[in-house]
PyMOL Python script that loads the backbone (N, CA, C, O; Angstrom):
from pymol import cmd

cmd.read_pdbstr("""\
ATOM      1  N   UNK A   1      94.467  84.739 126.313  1.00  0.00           N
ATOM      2  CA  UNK A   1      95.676  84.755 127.126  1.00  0.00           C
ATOM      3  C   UNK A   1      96.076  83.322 127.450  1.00  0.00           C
ATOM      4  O   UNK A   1      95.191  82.601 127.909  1.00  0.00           O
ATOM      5  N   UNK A   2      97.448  82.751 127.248  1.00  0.00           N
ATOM      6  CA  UNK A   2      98.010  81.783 127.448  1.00  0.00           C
ATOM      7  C   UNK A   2      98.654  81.278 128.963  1.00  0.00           C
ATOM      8  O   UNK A   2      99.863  81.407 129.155  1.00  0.00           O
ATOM      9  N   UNK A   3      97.899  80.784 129.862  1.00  0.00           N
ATOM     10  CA  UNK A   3      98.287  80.497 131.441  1.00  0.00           C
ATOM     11  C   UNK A   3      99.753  79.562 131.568  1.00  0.00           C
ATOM     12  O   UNK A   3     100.114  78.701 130.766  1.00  0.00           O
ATOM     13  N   UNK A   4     100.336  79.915 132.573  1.00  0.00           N
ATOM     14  CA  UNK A   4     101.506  79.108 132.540  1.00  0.00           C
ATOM     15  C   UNK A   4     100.863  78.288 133.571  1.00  0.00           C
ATOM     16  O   UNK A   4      99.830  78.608 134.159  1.00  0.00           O
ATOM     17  N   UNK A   5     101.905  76.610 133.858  1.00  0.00           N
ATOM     18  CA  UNK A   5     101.320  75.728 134.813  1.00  0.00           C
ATOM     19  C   UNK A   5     101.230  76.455 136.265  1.00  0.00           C
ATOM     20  O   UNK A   5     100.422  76.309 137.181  1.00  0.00           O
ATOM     21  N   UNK A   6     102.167  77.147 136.149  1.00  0.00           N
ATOM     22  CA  UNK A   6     102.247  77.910 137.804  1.00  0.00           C
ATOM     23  C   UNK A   6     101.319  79.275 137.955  1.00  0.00           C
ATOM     24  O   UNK A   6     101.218  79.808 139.059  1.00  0.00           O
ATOM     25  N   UNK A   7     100.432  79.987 136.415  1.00  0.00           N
ATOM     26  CA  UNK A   7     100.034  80.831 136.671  1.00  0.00           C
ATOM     27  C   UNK A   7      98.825  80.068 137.309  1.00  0.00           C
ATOM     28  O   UNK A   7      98.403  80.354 138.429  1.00  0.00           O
ATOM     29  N   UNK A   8      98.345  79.171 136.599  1.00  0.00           N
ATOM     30  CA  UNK A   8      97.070  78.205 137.239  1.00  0.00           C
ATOM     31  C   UNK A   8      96.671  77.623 138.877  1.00  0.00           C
ATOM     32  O   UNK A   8      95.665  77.588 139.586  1.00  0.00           O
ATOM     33  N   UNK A   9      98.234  77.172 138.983  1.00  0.00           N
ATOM     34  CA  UNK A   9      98.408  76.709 140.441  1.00  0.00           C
ATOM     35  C   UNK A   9      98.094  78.200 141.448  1.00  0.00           C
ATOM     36  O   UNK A   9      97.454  78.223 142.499  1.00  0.00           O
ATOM     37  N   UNK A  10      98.732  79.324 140.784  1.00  0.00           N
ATOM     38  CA  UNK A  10      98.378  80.171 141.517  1.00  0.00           C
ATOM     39  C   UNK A  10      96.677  80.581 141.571  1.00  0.00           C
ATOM     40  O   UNK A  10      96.044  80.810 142.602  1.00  0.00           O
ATOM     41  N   UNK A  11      96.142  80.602 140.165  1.00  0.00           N
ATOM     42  CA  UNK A  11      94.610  80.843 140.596  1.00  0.00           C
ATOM     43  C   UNK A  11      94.179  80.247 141.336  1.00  0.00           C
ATOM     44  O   UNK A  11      93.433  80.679 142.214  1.00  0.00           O
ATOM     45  N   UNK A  12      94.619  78.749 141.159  1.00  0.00           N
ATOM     46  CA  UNK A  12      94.230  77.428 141.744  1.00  0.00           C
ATOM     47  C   UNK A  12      93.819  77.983 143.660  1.00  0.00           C
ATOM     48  O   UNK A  12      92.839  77.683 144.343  1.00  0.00           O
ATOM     49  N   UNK A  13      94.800  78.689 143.945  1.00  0.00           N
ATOM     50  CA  UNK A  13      95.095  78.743 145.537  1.00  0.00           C
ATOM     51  C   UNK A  13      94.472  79.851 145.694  1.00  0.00           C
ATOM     52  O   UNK A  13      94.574  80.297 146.837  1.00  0.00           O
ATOM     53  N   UNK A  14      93.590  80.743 144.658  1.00  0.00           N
ATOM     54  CA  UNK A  14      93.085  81.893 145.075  1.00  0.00           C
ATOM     55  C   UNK A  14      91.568  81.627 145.054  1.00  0.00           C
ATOM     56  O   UNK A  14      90.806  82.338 145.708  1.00  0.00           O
ATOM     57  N   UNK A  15      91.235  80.843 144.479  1.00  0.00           N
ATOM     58  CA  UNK A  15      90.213  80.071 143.739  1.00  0.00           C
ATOM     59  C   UNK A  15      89.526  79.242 145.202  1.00  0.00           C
ATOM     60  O   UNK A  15      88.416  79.459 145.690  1.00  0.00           O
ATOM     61  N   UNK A  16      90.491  78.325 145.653  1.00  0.00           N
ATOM     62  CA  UNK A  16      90.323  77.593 146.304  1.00  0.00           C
ATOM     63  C   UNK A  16      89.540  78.379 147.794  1.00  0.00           C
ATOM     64  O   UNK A  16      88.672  77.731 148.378  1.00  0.00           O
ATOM     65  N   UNK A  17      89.895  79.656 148.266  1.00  0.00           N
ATOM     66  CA  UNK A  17      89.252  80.224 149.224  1.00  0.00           C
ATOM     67  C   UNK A  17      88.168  80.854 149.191  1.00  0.00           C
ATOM     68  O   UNK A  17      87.951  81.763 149.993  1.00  0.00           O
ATOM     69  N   UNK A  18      87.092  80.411 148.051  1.00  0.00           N
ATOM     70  CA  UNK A  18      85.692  80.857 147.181  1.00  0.00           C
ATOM     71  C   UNK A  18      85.133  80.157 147.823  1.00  0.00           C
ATOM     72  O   UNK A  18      85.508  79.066 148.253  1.00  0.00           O
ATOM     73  N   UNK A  19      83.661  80.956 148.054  1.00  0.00           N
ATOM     74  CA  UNK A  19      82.791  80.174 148.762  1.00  0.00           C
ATOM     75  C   UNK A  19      81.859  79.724 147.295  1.00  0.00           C
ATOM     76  O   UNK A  19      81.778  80.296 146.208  1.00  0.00           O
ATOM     77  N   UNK A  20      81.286  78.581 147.757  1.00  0.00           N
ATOM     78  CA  UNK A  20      80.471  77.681 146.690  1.00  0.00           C
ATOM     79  C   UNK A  20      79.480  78.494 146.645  1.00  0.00           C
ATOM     80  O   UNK A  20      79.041  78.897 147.722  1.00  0.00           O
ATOM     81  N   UNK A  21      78.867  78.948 145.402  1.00  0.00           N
ATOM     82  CA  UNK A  21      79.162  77.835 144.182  1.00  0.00           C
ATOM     83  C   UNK A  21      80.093  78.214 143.236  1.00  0.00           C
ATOM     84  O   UNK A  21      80.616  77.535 142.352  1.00  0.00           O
ATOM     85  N   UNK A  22      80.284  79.744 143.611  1.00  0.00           N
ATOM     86  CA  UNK A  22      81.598  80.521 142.571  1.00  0.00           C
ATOM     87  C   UNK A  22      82.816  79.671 142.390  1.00  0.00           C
ATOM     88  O   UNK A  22      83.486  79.543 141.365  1.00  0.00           O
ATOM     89  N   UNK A  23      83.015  79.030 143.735  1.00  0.00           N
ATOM     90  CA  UNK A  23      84.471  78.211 143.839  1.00  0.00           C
ATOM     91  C   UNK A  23      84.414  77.177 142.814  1.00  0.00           C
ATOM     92  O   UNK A  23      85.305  77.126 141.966  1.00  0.00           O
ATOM     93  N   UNK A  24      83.305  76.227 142.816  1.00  0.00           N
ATOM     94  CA  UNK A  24      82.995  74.794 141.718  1.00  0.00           C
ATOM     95  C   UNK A  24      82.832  75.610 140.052  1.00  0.00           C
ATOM     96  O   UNK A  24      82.914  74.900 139.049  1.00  0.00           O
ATOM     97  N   UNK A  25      82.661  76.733 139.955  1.00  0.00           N
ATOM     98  CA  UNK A  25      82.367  77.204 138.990  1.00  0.00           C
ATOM     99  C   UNK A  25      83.843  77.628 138.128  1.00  0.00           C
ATOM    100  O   UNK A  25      84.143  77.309 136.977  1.00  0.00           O
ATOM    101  N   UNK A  26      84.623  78.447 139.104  1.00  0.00           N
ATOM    102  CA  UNK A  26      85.859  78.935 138.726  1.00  0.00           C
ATOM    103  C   UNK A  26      86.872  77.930 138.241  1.00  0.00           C
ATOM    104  O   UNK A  26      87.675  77.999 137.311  1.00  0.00           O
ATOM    105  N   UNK A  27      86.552  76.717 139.356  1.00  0.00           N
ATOM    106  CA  UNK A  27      87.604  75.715 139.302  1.00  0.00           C
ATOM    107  C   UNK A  27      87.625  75.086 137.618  1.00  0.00           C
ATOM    108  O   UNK A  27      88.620  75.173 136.899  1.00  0.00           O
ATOM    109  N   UNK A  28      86.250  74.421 137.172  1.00  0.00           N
ATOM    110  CA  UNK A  28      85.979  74.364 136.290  1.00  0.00           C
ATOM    111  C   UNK A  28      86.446  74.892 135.206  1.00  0.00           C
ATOM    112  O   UNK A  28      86.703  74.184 134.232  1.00  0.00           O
ATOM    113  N   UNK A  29      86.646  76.336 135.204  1.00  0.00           N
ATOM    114  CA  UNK A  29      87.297  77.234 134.095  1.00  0.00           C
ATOM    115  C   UNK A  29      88.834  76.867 134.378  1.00  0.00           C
ATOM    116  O   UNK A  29      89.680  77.079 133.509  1.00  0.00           O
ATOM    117  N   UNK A  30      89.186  76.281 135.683  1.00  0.00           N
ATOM    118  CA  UNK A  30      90.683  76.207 135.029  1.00  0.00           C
ATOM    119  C   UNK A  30      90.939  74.852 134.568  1.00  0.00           C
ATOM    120  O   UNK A  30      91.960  74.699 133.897  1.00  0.00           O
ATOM    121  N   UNK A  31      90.289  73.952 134.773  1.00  0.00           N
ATOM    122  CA  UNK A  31      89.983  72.709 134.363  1.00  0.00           C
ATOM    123  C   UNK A  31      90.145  73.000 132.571  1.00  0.00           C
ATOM    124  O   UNK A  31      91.038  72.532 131.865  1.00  0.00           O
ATOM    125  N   UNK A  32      89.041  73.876 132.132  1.00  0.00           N
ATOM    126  CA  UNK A  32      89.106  74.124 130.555  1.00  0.00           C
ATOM    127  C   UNK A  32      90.305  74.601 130.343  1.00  0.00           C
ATOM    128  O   UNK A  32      90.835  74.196 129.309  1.00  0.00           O
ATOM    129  N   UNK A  33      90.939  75.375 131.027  1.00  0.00           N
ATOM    130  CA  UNK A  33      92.057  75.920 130.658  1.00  0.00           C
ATOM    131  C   UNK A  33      92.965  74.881 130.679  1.00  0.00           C
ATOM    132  O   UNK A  33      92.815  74.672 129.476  1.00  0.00           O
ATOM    133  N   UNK A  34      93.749  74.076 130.989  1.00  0.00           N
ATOM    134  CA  UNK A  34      94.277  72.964 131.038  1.00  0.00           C
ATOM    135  C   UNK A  34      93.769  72.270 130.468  1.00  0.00           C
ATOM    136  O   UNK A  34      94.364  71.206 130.644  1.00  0.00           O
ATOM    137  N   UNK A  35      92.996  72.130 129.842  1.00  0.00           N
ATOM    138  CA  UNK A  35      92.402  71.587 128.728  1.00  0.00           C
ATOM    139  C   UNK A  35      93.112  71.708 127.164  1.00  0.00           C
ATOM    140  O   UNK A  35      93.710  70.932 126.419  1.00  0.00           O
ATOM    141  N   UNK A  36      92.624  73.345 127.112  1.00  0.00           N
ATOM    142  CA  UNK A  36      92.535  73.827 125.808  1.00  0.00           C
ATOM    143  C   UNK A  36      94.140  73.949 126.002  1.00  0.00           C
ATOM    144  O   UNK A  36      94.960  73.223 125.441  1.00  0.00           O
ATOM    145  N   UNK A  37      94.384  74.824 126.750  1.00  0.00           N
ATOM    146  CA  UNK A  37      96.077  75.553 126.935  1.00  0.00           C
ATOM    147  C   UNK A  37      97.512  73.958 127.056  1.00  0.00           C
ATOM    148  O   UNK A  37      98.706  73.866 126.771  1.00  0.00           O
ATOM    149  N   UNK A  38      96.661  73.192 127.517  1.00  0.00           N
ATOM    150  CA  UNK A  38      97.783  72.208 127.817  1.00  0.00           C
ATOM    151  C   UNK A  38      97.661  70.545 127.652  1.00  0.00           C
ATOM    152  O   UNK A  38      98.295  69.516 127.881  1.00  0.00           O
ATOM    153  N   UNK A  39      96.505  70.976 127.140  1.00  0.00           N
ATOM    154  CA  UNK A  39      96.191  69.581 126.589  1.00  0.00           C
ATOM    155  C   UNK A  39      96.426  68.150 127.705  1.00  0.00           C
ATOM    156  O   UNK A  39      97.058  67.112 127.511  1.00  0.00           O
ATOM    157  N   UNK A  40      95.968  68.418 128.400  1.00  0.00           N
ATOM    158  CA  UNK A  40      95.690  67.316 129.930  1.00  0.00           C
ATOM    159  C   UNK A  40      93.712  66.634 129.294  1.00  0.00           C
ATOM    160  O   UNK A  40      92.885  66.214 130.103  1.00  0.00           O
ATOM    161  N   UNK A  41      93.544  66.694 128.292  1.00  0.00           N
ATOM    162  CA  UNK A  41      92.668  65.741 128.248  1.00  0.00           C
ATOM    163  C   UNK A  41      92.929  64.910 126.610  1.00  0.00           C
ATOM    164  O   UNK A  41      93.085  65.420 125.500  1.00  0.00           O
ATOM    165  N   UNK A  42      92.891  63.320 127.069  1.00  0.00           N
ATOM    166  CA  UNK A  42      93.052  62.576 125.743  1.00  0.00           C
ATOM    167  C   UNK A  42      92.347  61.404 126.150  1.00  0.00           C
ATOM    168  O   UNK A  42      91.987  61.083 127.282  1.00  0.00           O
ATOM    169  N   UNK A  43      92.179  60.719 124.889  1.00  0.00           N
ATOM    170  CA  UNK A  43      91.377  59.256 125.280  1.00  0.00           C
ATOM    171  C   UNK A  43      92.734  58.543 125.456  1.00  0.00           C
ATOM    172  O   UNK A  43      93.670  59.251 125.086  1.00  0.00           O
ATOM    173  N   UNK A  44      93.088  57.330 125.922  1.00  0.00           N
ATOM    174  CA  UNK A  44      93.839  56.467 126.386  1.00  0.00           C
ATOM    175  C   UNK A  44      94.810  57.109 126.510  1.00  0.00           C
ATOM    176  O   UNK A  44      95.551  57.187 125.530  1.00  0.00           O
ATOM    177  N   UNK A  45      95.139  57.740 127.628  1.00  0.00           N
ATOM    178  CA  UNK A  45      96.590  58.298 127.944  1.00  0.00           C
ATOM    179  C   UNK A  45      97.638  56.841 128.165  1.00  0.00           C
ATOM    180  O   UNK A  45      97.361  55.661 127.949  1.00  0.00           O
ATOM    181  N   UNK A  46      98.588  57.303 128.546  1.00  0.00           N
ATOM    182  CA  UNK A  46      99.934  57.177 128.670  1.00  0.00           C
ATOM    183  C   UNK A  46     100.009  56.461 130.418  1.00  0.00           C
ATOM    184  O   UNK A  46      99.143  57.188 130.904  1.00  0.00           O
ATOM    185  N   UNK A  47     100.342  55.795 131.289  1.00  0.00           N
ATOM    186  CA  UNK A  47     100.765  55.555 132.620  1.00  0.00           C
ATOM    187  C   UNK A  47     101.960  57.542 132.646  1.00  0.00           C
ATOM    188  O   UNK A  47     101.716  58.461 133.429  1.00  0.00           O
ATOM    189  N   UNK A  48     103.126  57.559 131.525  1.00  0.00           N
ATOM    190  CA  UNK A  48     103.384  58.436 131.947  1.00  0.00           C
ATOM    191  C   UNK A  48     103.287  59.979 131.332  1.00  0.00           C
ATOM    192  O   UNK A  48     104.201  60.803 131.291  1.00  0.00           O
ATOM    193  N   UNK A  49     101.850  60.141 130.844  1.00  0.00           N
ATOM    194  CA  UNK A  49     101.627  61.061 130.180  1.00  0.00           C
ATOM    195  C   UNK A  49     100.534  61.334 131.653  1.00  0.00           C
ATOM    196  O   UNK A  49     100.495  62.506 132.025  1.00  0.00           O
ATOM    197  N   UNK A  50      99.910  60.589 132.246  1.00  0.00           N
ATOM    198  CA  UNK A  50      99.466  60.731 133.328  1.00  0.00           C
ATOM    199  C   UNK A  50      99.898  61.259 134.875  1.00  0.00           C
ATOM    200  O   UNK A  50      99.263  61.936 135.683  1.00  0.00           O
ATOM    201  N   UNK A  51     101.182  60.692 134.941  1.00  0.00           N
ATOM    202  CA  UNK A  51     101.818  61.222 135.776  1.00  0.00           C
ATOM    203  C   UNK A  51     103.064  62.970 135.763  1.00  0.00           C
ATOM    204  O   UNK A  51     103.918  63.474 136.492  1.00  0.00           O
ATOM    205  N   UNK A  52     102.375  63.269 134.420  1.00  0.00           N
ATOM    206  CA  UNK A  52     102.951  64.670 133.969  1.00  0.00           C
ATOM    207  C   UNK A  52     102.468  65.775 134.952  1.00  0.00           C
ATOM    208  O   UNK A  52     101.346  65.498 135.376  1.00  0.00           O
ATOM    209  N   UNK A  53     102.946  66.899 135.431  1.00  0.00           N
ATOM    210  CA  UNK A  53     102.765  67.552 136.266  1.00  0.00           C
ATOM    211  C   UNK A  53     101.582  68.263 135.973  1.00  0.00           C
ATOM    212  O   UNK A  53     100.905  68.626 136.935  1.00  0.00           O
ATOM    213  N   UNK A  54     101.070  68.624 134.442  1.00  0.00           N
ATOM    214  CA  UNK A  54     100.085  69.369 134.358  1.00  0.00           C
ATOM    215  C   UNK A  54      98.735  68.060 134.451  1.00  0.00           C
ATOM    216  O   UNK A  54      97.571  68.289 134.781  1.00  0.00           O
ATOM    217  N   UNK A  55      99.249  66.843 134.100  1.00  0.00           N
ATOM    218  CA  UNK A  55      97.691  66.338 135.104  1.00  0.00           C
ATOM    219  C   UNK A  55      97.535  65.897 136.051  1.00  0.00           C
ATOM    220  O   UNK A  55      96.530  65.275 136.398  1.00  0.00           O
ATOM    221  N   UNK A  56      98.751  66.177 136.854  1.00  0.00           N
ATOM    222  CA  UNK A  56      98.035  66.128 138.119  1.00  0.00           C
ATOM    223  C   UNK A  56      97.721  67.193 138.637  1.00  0.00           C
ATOM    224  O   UNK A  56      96.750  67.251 139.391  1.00  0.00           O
ATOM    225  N   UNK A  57      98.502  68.306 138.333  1.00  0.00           N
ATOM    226  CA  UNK A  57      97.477  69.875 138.683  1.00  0.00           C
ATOM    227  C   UNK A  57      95.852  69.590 138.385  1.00  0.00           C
ATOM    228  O   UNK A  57      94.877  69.905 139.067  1.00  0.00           O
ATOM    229  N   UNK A  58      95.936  68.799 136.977  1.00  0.00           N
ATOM    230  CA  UNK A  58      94.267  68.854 136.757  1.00  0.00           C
ATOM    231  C   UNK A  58      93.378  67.944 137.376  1.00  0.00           C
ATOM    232  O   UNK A  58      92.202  67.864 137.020  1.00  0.00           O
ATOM    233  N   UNK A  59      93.896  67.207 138.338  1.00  0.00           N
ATOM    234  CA  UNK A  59      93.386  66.109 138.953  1.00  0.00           C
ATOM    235  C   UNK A  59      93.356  66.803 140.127  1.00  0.00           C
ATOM    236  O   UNK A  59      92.385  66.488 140.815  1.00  0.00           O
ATOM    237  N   UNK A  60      94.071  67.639 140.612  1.00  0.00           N
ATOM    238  CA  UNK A  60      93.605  68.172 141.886  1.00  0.00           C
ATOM    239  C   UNK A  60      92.889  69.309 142.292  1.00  0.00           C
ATOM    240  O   UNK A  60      92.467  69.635 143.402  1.00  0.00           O
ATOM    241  N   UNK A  61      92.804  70.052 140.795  1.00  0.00           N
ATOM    242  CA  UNK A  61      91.408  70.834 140.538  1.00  0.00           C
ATOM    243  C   UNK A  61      90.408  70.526 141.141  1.00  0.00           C
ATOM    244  O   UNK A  61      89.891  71.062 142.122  1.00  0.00           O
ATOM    245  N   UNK A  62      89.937  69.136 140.225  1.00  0.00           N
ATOM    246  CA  UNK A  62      89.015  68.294 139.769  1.00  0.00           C
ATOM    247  C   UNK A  62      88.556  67.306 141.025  1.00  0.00           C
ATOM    248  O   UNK A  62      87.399  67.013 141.324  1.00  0.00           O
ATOM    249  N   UNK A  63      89.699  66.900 141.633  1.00  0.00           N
ATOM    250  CA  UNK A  63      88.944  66.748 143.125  1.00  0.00           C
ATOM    251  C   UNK A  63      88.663  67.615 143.898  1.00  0.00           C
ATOM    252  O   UNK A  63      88.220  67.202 144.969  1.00  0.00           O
ATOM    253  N   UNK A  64      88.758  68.883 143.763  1.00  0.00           N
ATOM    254  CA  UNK A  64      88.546  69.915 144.236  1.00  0.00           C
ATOM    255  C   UNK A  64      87.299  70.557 144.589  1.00  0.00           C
ATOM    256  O   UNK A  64      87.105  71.436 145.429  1.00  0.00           O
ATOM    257  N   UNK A  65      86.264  69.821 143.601  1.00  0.00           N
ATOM    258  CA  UNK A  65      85.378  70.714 143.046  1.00  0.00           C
ATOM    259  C   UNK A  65      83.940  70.059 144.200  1.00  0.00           C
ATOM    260  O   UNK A  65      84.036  68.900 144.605  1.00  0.00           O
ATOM    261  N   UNK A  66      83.171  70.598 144.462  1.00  0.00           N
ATOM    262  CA  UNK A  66      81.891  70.172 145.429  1.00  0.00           C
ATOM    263  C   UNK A  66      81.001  69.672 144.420  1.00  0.00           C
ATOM    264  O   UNK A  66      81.151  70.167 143.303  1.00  0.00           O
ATOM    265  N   UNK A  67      79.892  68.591 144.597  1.00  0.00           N
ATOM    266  CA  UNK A  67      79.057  68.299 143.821  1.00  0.00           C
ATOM    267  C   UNK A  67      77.807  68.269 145.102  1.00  0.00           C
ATOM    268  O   UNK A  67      78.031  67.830 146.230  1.00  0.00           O
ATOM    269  N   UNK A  68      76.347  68.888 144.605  1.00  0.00           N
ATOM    270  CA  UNK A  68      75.741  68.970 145.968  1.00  0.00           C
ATOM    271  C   UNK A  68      74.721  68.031 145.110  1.00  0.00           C
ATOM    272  O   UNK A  68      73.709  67.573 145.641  1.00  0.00           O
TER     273      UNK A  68
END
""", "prot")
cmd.dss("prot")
cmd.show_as("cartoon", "prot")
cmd.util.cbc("prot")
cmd.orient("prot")
């Protein structure tokens, strides 16, 4: 199944009220998903391939996530 940026943002906010460790776990999967689905990971990006809306969704995943 193919996620839209806003279907993500929405897991994103459903996701986000998980108690750890499910929450660091889930987040992660949308991390891949924005990955695979939208391609928010490259070696030497862009200043404005960086400031594209789908990575900063993935940047705020990604600070999202607990490390214990």
């Amino acid at each position: 199944m193919t996620y839209s940026l806003d279907q993500v943002r929405e897991k994103f906010v459903q996701v986000d009220k998980m108690e750890e460790p499910k929450r660091t776990m889930e987040l992660v999967a949308l991390m891949d998903i924005l990955e695979q689905q939208h391609g928010t990971l490259r070696i030497n990006p862009t200043p404005e391939f960086m400031a594209t809306e789908k990575v900063q969704l993935y940047r705020e995943i990604s600070n999202a996530r607990v490390f214990d």
